[in-house]
Every structure is written in C-alpha cells, then in structure tokens.
C-alpha positions in Angstrom: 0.0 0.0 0.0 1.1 3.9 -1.3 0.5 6.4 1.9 -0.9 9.9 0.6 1.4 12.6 2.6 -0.6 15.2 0.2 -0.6 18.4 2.1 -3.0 20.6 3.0 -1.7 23.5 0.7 -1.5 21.2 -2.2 -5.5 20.1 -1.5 -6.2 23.6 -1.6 -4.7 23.9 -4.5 -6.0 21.4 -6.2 -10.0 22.7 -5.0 -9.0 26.3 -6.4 -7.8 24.6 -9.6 -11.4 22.9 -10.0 -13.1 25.9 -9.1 -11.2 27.9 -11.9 -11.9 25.5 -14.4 -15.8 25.2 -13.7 -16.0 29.2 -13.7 -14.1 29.2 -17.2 -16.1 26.1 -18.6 -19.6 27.1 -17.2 -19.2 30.9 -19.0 -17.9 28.9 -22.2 -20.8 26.3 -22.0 -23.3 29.0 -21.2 -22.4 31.4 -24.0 -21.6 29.0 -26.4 -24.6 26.9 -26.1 -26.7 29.7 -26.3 -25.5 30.9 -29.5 -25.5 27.7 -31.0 -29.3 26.9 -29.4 -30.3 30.7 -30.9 -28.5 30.2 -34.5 -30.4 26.6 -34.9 -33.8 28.5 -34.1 -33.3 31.1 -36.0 -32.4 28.4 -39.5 -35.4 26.4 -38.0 -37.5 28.9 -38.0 -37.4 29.7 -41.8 -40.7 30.1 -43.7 -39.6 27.1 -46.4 -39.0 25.1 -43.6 -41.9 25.4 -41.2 -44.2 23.2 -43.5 -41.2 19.9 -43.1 -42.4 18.0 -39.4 -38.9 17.3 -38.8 -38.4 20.5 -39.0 -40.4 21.0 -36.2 -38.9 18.3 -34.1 -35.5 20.1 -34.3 -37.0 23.0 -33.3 -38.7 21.2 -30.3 -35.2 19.6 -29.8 -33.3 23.2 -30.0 -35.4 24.9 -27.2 -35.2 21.8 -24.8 -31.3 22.1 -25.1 -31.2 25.7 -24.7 -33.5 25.0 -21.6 -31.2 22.8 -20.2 -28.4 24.8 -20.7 -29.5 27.7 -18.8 -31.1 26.1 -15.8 -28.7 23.2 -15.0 -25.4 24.7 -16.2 -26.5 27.6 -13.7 -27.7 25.6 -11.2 -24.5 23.4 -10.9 -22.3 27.2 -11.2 -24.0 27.7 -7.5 -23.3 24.5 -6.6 -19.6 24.4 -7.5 -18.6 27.9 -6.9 -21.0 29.2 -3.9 -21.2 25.8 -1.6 -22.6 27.9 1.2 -26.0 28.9 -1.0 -27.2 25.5 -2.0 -30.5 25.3 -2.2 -30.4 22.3 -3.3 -28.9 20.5 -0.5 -31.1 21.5 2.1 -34.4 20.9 0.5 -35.7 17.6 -0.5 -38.1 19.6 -2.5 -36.2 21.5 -4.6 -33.9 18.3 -5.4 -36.5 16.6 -6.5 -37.5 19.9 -8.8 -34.3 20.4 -10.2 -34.6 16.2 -11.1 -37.3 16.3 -12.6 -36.4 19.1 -15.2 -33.4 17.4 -15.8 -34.7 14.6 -16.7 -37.8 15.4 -18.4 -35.9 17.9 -20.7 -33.4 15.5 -21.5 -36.8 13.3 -23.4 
C-alpha cells in the first residue's frame, strides 16, 4: 500500500484549480450553447422550412437544449462555486425539482 502525505496546501490547490476551471467552462458552455441553441432556431424557424415535421422536431429539440443549458449549467455554477447557497442541498423539494427538469428535458 502507497500512503498519501498530500498536504493541506496542495489540496487547496488542487480545489482552487477545479473551481477555476468550472467558472471558465460554465461561462464557455453557457455562451456557447446559447449561440449555438439561438442560430439553430433562427435556421429552424425559416418560412420554407416550417411546413417539413422534422423541422419541427429540431425545433422542439433546440429549445429543450437551450432549456437545459441555462437552468442546470447555472444551477450546478452555484453548486460548484458558492457551496454555502445551495438550495439544493437542504431541501428535498427542490432536489427533486431540479430532477425532474433534468430529466424530463433531456426526453
């Protein structure tokens, strides 16, 4: 067996690291995802492409992704970056709220 003799600065490190990296990557996520989910409604949206039904399931597809972008990209910032306002941890409620958009978005 390896012991750990990991310090306590190099822990701390590591935790700012991850919270760096979730800021940067949540921003990046959020802006990119909405300009991608905005661009694919604006094609979908297209009078010589409103009378295809696909069409329309892209479209239906498109605002469910730009849905869960902004609520559980956001949701999971707090989470990550503000520990001590987590609503979700302290409420059976609201976890199961924030569950079940999540998973009935994702459908």
């Amino acid at each position: 067996m390896s012991s750990s003799n990991a310090t306590l600065a190099e822990i701390n490190a590591l935790n700012y690291g991850n919270s760096i990296f979730y800021q940067i990557w949540t921003y990046l996520l959020l802006c990119l995802g909405t300009i991608g989910h905005s661009l694919n409604i604006y094609v979908f949206t297209r009078p010589t492409l409103r009378s295809n039904p696909c069409t329309r399931y892209f479209l239906a597809a498109t605002i469910t992704g730009i849905y869960i972008i902004l609520t559980s990209c956001l949701w999971r910032y707090l989470q990550i970056n503000y520990p001590a306002y987590n609503p979700l941890g302290y409420s059976t409620a609201s976890c199961k709220i924030l569950s079940f958009m999540a998973l009935t978005s994702k459908y």
